[in-house]
BAMARLO-304319 format. One record per residue (C-alpha): x, y, z; residue in three letters. Coordinates in nm, 4 decimals. Example, Ala and Ser with C-alpha at 12.3 -4.5 7.8 and 13.67 -1.06 7.14 Angstrom:
! BAMARLO-304319
((1.2300, -0.4500, 0.7800), "ALA") ((1.3670, -0.1060, 0.7140), "SER") 
//
This chain:
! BAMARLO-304319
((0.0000, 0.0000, 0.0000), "UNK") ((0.2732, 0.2395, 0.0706), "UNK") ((0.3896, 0.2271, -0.2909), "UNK") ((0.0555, 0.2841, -0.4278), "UNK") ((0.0536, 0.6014, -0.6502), "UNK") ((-0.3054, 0.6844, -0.5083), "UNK") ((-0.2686, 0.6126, -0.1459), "UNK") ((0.0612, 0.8031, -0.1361), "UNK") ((-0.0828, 1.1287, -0.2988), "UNK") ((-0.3950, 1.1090, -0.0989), "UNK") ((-0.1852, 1.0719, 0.2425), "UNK") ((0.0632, 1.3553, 0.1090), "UNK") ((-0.1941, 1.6286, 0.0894), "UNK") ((-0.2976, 1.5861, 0.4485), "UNK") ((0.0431, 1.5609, 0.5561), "UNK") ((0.0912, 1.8648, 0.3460), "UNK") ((-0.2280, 2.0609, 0.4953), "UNK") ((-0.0817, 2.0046, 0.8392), "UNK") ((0.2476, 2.0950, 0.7766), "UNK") ((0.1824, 2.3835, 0.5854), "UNK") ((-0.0463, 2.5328, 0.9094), "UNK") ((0.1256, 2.7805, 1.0940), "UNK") ((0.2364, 2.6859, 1.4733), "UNK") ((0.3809, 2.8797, 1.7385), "UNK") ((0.3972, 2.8602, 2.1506), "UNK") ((0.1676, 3.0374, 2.3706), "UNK") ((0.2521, 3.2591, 2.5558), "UNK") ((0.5995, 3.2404, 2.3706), "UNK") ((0.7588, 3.5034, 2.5294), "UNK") ((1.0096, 3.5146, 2.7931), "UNK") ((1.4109, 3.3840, 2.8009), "UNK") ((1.2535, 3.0403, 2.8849), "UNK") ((1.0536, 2.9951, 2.5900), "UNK") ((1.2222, 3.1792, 2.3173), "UNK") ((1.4634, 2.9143, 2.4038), "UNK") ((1.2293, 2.6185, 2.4269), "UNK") ((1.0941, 2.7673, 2.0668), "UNK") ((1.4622, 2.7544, 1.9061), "UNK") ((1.4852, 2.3957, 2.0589), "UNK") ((1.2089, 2.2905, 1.8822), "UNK") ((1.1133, 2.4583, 1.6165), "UNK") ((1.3821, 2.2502, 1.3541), "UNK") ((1.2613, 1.9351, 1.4339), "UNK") ((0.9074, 1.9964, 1.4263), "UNK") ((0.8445, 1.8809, 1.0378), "UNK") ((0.9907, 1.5529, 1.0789), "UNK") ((0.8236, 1.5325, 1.4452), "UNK") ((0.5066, 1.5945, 1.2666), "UNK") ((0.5640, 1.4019, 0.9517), "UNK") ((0.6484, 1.1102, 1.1956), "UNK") ((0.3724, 1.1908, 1.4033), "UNK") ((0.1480, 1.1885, 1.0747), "UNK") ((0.1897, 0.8381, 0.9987), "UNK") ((0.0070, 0.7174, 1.2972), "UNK") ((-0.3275, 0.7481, 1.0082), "UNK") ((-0.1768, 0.4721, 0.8055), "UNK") ((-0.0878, 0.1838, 1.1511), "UNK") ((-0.3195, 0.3065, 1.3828), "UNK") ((0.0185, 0.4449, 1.6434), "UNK") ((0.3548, 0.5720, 1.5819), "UNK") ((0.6593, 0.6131, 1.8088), "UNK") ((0.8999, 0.7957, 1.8311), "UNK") ((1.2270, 0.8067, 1.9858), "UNK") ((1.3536, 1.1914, 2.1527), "UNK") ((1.7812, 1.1992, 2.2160), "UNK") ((1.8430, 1.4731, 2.4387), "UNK") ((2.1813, 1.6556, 2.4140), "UNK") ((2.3384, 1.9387, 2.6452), "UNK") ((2.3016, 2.2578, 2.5661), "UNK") ((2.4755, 2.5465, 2.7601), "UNK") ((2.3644, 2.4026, 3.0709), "UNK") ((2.0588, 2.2633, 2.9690), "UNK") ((1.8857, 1.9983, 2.8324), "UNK") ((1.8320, 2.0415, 2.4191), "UNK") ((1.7322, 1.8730, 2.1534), "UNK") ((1.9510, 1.6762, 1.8932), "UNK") ((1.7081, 1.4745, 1.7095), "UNK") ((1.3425, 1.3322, 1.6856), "UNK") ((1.3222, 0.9626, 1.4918), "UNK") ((1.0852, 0.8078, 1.3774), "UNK") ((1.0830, 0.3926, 1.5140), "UNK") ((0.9353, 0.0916, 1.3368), "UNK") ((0.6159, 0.0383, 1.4371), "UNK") ((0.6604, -0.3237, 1.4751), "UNK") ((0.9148, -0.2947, 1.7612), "UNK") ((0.6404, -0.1938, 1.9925), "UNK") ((0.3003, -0.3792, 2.0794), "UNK") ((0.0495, -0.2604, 2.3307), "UNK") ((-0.0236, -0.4600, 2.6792), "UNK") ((-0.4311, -0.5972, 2.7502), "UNK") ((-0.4579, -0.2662, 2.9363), "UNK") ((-0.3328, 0.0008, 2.6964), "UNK") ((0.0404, -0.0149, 2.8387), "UNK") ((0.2888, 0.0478, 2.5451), "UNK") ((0.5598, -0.2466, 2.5278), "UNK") ((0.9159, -0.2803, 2.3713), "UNK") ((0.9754, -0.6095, 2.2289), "UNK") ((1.3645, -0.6498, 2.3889), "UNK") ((1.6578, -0.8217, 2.1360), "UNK") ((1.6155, -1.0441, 2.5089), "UNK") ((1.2474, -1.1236, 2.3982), "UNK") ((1.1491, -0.9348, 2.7298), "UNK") ((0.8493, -0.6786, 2.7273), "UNK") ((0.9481, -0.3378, 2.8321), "UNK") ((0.7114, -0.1192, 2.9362), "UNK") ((0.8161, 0.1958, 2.7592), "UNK") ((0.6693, 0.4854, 2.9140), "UNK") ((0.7165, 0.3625, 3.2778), "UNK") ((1.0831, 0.3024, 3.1965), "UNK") ((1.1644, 0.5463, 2.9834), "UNK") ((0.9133, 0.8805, 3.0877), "UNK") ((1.0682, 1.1494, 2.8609), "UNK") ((1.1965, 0.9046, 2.5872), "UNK") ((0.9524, 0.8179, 2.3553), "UNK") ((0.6712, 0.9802, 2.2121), "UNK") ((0.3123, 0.8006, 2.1068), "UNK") ((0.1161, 0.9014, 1.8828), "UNK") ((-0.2463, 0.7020, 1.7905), "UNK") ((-0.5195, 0.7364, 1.5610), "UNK") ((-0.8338, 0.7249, 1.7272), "UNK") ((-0.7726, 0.4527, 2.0021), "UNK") ((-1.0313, 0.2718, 2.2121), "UNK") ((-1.0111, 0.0341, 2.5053), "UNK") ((-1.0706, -0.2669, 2.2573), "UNK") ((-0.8590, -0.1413, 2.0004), "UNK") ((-0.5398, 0.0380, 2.1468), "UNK") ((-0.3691, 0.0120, 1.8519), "UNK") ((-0.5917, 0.2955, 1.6965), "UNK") ((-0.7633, 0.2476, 1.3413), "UNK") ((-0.5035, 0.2383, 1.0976), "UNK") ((-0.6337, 0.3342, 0.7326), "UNK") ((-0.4601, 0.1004, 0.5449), "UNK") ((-0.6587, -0.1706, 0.6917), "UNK") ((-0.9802, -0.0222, 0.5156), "UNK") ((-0.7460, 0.0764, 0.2154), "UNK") ((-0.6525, -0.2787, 0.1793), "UNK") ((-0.9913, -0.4144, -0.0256), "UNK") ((-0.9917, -0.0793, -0.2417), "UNK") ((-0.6039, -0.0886, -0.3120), "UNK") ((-0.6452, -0.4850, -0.3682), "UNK") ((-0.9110, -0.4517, -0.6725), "UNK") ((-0.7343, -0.1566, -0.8311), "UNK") ((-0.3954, -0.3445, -0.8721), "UNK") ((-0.5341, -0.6494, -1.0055), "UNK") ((-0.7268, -0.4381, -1.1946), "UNK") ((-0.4633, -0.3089, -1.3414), "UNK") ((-0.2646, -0.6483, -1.3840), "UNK") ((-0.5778, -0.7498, -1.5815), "UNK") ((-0.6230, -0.4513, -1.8135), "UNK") ((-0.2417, -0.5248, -1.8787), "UNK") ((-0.3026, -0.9098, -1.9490), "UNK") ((-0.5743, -0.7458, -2.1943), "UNK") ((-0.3831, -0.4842, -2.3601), "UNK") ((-0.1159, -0.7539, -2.4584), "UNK") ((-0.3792, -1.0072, -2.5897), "UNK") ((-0.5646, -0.7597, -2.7720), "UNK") ((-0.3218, -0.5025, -2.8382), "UNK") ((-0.1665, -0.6508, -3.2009), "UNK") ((-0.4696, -0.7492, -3.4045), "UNK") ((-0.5314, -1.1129, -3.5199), "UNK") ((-0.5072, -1.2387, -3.8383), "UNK") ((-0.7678, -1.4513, -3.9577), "UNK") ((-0.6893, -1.6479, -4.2839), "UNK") ((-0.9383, -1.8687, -4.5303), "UNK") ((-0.7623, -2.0881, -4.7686), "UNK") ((-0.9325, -2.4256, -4.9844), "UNK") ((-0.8937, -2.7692, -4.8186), "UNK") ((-0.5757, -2.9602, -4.9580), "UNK") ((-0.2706, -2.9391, -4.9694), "UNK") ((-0.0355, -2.6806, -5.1824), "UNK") ((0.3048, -2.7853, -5.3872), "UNK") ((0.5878, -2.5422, -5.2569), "UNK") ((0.8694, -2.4786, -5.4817), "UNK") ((1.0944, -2.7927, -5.3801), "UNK") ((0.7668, -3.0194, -5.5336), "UNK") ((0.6866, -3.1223, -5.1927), "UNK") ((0.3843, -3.0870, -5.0547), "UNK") ((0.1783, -2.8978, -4.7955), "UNK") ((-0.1081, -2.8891, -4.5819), "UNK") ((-0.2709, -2.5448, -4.6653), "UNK") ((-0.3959, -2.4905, -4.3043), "UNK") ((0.0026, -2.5430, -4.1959), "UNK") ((0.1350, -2.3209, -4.4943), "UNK") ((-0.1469, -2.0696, -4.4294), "UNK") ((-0.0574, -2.0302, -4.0330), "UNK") ((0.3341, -1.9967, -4.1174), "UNK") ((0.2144, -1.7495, -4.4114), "UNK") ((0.0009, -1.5722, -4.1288), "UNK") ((0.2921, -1.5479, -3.8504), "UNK") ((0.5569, -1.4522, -4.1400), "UNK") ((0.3128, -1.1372, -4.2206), "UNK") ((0.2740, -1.0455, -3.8346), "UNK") ((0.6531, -0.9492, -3.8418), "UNK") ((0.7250, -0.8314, -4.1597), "UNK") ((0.4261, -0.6806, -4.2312), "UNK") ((0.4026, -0.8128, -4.5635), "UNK") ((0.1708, -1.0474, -4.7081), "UNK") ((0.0872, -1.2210, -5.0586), "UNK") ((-0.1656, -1.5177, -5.1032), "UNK") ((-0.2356, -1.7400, -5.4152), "UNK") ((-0.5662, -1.6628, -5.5619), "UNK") ((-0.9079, -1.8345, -5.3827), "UNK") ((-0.6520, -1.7900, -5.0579), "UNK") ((-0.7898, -1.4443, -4.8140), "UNK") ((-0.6400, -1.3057, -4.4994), "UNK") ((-0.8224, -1.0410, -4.2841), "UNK") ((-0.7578, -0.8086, -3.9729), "UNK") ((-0.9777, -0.8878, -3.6314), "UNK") ((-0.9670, -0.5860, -3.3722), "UNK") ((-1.1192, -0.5759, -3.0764), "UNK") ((-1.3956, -0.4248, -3.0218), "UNK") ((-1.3933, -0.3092, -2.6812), "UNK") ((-1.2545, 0.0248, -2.6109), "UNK") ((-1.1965, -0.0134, -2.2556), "UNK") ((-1.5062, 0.1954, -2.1013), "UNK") ((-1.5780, -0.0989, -1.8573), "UNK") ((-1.1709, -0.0553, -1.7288), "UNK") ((-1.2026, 0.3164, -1.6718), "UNK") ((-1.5512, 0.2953, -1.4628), "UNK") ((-1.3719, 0.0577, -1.2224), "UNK") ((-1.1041, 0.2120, -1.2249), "UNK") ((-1.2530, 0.5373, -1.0923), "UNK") ((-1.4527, 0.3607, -0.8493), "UNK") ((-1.1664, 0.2299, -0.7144), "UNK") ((-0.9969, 0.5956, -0.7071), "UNK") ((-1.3496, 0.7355, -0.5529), "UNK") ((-1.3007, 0.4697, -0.2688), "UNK") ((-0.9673, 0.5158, -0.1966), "UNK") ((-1.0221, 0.9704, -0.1724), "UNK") ((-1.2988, 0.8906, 0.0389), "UNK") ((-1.1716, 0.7088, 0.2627), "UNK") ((-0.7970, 0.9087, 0.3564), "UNK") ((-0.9569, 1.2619, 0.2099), "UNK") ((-1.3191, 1.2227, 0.3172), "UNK") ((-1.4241, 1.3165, 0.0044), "UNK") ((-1.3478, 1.2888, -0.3673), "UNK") ((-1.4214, 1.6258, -0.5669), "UNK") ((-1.1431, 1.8476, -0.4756), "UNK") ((-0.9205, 1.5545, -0.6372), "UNK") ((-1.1020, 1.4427, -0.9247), "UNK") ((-1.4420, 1.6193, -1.0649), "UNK") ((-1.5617, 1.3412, -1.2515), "UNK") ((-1.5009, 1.2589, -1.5910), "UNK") ((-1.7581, 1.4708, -1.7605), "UNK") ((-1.6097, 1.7776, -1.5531), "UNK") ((-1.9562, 1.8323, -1.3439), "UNK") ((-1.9570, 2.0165, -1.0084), "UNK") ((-2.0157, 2.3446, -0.8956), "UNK") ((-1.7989, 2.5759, -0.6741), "UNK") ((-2.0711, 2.5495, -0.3894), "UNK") ((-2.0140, 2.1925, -0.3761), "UNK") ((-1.6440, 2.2058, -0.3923), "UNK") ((-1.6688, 2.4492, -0.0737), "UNK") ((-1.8388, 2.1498, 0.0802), "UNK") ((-1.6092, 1.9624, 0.0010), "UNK") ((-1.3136, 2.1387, 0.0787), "UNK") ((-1.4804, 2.1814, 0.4013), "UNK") ((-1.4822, 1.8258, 0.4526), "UNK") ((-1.1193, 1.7831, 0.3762), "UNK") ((-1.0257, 2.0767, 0.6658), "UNK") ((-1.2349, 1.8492, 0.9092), "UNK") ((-0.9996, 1.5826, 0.8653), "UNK") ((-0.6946, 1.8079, 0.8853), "UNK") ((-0.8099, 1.9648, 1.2168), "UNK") ((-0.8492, 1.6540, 1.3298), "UNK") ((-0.5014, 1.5854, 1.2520), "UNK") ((-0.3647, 1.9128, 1.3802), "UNK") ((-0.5199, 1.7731, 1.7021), "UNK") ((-0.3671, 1.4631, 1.7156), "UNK") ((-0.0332, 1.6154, 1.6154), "UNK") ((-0.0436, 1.8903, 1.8427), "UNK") ((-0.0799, 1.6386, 2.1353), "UNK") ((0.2343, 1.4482, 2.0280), "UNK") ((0.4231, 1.7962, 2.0357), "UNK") ((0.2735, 1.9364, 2.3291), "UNK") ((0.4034, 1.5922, 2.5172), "UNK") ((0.7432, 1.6900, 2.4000), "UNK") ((0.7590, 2.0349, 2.5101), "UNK") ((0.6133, 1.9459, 2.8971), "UNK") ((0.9209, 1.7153, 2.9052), "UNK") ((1.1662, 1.9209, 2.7818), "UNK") ((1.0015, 2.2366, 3.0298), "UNK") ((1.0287, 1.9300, 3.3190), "UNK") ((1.3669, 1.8311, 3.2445), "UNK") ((1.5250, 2.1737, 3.2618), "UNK") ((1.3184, 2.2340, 3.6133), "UNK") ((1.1662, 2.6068, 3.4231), "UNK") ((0.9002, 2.7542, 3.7250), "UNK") ((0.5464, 2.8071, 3.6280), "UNK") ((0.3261, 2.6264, 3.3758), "UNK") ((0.4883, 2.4928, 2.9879), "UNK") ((0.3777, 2.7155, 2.6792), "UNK") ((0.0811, 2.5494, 2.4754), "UNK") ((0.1542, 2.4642, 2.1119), "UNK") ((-0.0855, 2.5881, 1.8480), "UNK") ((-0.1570, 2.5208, 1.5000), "UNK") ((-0.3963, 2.7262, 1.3327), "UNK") ((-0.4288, 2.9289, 0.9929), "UNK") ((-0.2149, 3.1961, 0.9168), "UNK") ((-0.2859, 3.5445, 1.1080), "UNK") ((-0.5507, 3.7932, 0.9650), "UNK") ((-0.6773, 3.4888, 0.7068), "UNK") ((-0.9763, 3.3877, 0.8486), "UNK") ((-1.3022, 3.5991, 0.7675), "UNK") ((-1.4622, 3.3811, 1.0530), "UNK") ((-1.2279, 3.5012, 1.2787), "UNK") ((-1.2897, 3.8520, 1.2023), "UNK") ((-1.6243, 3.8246, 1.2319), "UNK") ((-1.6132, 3.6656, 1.5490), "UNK") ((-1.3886, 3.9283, 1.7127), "UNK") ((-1.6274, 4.2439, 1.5468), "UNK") ((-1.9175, 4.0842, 1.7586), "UNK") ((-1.7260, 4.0388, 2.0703), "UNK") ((-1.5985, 4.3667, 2.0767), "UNK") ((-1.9521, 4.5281, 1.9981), "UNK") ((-2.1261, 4.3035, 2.2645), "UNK") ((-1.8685, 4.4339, 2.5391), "UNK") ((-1.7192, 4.1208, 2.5909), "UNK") ((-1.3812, 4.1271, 2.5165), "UNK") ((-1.1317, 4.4046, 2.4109), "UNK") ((-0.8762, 4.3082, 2.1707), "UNK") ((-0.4908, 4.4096, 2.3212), "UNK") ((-0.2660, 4.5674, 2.0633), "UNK") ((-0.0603, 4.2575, 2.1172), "UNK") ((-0.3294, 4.0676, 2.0255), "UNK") ((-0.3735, 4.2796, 1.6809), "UNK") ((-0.0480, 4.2582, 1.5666), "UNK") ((-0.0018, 3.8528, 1.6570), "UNK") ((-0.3570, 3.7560, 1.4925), "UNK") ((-0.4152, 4.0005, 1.2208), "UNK") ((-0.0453, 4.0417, 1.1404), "UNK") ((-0.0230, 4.4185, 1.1624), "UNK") ((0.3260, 4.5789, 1.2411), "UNK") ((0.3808, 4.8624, 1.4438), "UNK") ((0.2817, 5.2320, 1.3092), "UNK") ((0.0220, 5.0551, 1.1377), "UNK") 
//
């Protein structure tokens, strides 16, 4: 599944739309957490990414290494592990399967180590639902599929030659004789490489094509592509808009929609993973008070919602918005 064309590109643009989200730490200010932020902030793609591919198993660890850092406790890498290393205990516990064969039980033994991520878990199920389970029927049709129309292509793709010839036999040139059927088959497989073909008279040789253009491949093929979308995507239009170019740009706002559901979702699940990371490292270096909160969220002043939201507020008396706030959100600079 992971080298499926479809499945990859499908699994890319959500681990795209969460990437490409803006994040930051609030509050982010202070000595403490401009250095936490400088810490982090070059390992968060590949934290993310790694985080990310908990959709596909179900869970996905990850393995922090610590290094010093003037006096502190840093950050040298974030790596991804394989997924198989690990299995989960009856109640939820996550377990290293040992070179020794022993089952380690990661997070008591190693607190600030490892990093879990999982895709919707439940007491039955702590493994979390991994899409490639449901991808497997879908991806399983369309590369047979495939192997089929291939199988097809190269039984149908030279034409036949069909060849009627008298009954009897035919004296070649030494004065030996023939059966026409065997003379007319060699004649036959002698014109399908050279092209060229000449026949006594009464003797007839004739193309046969086939006649189906392949309609039937291409409707299950895109039924297999429609399955796949909706399944990682949630929907299929903002990918593909059918093959006689219908849809409207209502219904691609409902679908876009759709797709942002599932990446807020993700955002959610990622920003959990992080946030886990940053209490540790805020732990480990024994900083007072409470650890910043990581955020994902659009880009500052790009959300009409958000404006709207803010107009109402401040005209109901709620809230009033803090210059800080202004020039954070709605990405003014000062003097503006």
């Amino acid at each position: 599944l992971e080298g499926d064309d479809e499945i990859t590109a499908a699994l890319d643009t959500r681990r795209e739309a969460v990437c490409a989200t803006a994040w930051r730490l609030e509050p982010g200010t202070g000595r403490n957490g401009k250095w936490l932020w400088a810490e982090l902030e070059p390992h968060l793609v590949p934290l993310i990414s790694g985080a990310l591919n908990a959709l596909s198993y179900g869970y996905a660890v990850q393995e922090v290494i610590y290094r010093p850092a003037a006096g502190k406790i840093g950050l040298q890498s974030v790596e991804e592990k394989p997924f198989e290393w690990f299995r989960f205990a009856e109640d939820g516990r996550l377990l290293w399967r040992s070179p020794d064969g022993d089952r380690v039980d990661v997070m008591a033994t190693y607190p600030a180590k490892f990093l879990l991520t999982r895709h919707l878990p439940t007491w039955r199920n702590p493994y979390g639902e991994a899409l490639f389970a449901r991808l497997y029927w879908p991806w399983f049709f369309r590369y047979n599929g495939w192997k089929f129309w291939a199988t097809a292509l190269e039984r149908t793709g030279t034409p036949f030659l069909k060849g009627t010839f008298p009954a009897g036999s035919s004296q070649l040139a030494d004065g030996t004789l023939q059966d026409n059927g065997e003379l007319m088959a060699a004649t036959l497989d002698a014109a399908v490489q050279n092209a060229v073909l000449a026949l006594p008279e009464g003797w007839d040789a004739a193309f046969l094509t086939a006649t189906q253009a392949g309609l039937n491949f291409e409707v299950f093929e895109q039924a297999c592509l429609k399955r796949i979308q909706r399944l990682i995507l949630g929907q299929t239009l903002t990918s593909d808009t059918g093959s006689d170019g219908g849809g409207s740009y209502a219904l691609g706002q409902v679908h876009n929609e759709v797709r942002m559901d599932r990446r807020n979702a993700d955002i959610r699940m990622v920003s959990r993973t992080v946030q886990t990371l940053i209490d540790h490292l805020w732990r480990l270096n024994g900083f007072p008070n409470d650890p910043p909160t990581f955020v994902m969220e659009d880009g500052a002043g790009l959300e009409i919602p958000r404006t709207e939201r803010d107009a109402k507020l401040v005209q109901a008396g709620i809230v009033t918005l803090t210059p800080d706030y202004l020039l954070r959100v709605y990405d003014f600079e000062e003097g503006d």
